[in-house]
C-alpha positions as a printed NumPy array, in Angstrom:
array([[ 10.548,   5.357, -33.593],
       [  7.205,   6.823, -33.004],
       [  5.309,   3.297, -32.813],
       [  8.042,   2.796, -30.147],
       [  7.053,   5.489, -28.346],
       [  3.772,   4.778, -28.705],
       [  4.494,   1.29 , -27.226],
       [  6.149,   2.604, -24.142],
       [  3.516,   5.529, -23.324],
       [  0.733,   2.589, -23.968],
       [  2.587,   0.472, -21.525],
       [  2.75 ,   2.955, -18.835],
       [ -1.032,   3.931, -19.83 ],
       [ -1.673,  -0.25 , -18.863],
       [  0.335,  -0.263, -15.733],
       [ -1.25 ,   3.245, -14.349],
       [  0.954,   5.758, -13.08 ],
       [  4.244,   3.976, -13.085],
       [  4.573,   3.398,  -9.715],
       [  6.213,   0.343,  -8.905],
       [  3.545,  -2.527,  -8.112],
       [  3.884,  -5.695,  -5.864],
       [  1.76 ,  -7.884,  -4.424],
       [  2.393,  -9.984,  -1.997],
       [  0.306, -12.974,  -0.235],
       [  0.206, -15.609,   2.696],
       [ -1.723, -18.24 ,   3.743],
       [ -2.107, -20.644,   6.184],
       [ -4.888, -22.405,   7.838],
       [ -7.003, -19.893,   9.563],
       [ -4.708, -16.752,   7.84 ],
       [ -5.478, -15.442,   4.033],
       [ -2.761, -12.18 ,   3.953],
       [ -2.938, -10.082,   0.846],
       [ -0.511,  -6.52 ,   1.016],
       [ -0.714,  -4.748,  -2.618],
       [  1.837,  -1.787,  -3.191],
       [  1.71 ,   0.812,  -5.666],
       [  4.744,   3.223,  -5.657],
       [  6.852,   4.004,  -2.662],
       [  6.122,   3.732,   0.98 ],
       [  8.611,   4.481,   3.45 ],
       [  7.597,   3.153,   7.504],
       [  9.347,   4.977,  10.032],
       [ 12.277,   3.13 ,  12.234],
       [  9.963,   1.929,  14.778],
       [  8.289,  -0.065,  12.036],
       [  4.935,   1.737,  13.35 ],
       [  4.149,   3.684,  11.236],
       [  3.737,   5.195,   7.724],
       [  6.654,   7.891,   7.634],
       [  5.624,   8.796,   4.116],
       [  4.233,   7.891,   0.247],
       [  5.097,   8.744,  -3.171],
       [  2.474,  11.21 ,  -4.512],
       [ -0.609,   9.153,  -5.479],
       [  1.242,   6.279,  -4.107],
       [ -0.962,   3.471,  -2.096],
       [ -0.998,   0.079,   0.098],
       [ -4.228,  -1.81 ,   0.215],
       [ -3.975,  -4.785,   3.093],
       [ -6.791,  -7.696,   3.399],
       [ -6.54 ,  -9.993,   6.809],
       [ -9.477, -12.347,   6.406],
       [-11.659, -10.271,   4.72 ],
       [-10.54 ,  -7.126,   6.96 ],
       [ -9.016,  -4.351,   4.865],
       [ -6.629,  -1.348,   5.467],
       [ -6.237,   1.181,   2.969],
       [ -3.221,   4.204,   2.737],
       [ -3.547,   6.149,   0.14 ],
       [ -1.142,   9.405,  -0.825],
       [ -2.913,  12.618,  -2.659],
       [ -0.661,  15.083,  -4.82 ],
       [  1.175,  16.235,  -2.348],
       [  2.016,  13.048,  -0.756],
       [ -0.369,  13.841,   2.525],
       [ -1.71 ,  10.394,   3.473],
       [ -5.379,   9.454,   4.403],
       [ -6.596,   5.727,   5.733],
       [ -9.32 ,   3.822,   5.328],
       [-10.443,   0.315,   7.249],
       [-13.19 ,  -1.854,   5.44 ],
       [-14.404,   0.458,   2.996],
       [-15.026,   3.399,   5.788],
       [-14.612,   6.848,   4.517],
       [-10.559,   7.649,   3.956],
       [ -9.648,   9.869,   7.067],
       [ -6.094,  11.77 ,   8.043],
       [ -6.114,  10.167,  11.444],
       [ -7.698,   6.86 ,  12.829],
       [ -9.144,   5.736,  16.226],
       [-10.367,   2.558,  18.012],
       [-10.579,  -0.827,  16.578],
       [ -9.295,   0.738,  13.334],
       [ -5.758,   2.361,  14.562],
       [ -5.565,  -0.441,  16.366],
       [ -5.532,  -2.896,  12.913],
       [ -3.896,   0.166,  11.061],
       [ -0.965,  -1.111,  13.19 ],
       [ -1.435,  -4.762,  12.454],
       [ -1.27 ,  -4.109,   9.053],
       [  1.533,  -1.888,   9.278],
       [  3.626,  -4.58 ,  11.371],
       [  2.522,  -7.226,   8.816],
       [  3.867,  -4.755,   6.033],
       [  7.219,  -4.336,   7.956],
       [  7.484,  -7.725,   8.661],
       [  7.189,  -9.248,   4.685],
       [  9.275,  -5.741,   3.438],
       [ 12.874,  -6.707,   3.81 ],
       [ 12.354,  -9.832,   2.206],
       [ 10.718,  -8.809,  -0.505],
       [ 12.285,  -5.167,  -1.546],
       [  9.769,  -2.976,  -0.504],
       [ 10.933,   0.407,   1.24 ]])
């Protein structure tokens, strides 16, 4: 019993914080996508937004080497981050306007693939 145990907390040790992970990717010619999930994100009904992430939960999204980060603290209050930029609680210009981009993308792929 306790090397199962010690198999299973091992296991989650591997696979971080056991959130639910998923990855998923597209290409064609001219388009490299790449959406990772860890945990649960839930987009509001306009599909514009991020309604709201598990604590510690997170999306990372790559477009052709352009990247969009959300990422969920403690208390599930969300910060994002484009191209490496310092994570901020609101974002402006150029970078709200592939925040919602990537969101669309993410809303887009979702249904097929099971993620809230």
């Amino acid at each position: 019993m306790k090397k199962f145990l010690a198999g299973i907390a091992l296991l989650l040790a591997a696979c971080g914080s056991g959130h639910k992970h998923m990855v998923i990717r597209e290409e064609f010619p001219g388009k490299k996508l790449r959406i990772e999930y860890r945990g649960d994100v839930v987009f509001n009904a306009a599909g514009s937004a991020i309604r709201s992430m598990q604590p510690g939960a997170s999306v990372h999204y790559e477009l052709n080497g352009a990247s969009f980060l959300a990422k969920a603290d403690r208390e599930g209050h969300i910060l994002y981050a484009c191209n490496g930029k310092q994570p901020a609680a609101v974002l402006r210009g150029r970078e709200k306007l592939f925040m919602q981009r990537a969101i669309a993308d993410m809303v887009r792929l979702r249904g097929s693939k099971g993620v809230k």
